[in-house]
N, C-alpha and C positions, 0 to 999 in steps of 0.2 A: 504494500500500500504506500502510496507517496505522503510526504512528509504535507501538511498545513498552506499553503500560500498566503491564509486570510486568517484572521481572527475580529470578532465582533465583540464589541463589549456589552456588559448586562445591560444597560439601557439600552443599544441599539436591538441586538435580539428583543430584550422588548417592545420596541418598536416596529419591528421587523412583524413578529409574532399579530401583535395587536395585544398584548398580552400588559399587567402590572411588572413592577421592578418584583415587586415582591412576592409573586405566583413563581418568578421565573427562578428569585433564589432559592425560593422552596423545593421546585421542584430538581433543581441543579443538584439536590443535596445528593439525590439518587444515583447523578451521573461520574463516571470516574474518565481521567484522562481518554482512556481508549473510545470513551463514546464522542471526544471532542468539547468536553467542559476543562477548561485551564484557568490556573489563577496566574495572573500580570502584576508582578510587581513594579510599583512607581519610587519613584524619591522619598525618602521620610519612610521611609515602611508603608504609603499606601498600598494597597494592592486591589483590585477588583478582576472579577470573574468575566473569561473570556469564552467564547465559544466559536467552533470552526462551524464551516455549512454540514460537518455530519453533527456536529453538536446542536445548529439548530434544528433539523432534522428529528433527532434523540428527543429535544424540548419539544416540540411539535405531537409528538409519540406520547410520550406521558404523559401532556397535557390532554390530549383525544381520549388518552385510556381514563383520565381523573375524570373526564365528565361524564363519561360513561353510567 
């Protein structure tokens, strides 16, 4: 499998989605690197959670199976 090109950060997957910041970090909690959920760290120690297109993918999936 090839390595990432892109990375999106939790607000824009949430955007992306149509979705809250905070559904998506909920539901993030489930996903592990391999499904494409990554954390970015910034300066100072921030850091925020990022997702590739199979991680919004993964988000998209859980969210359909939650409403179910």
């Amino acid at each position: 499998m090839a390595a990432p090109g892109v990375v999106f950060t939790i607000a824009r997957a949430a955007e992306m989605i149509g979705e809250t910041i905070d559904l998506i970090d909920e539901i993030a909690e489930q996903l592990e690197p391999e499904d494409g959920c990554l954390w970015i760290y910034d300066t100072d120690d921030h850091a925020t959670l990022g997702f590739t297109e199979r991680g919004i993918e993964s988000l998209k999936e859980l969210i359909a199976d939650q409403k179910r």
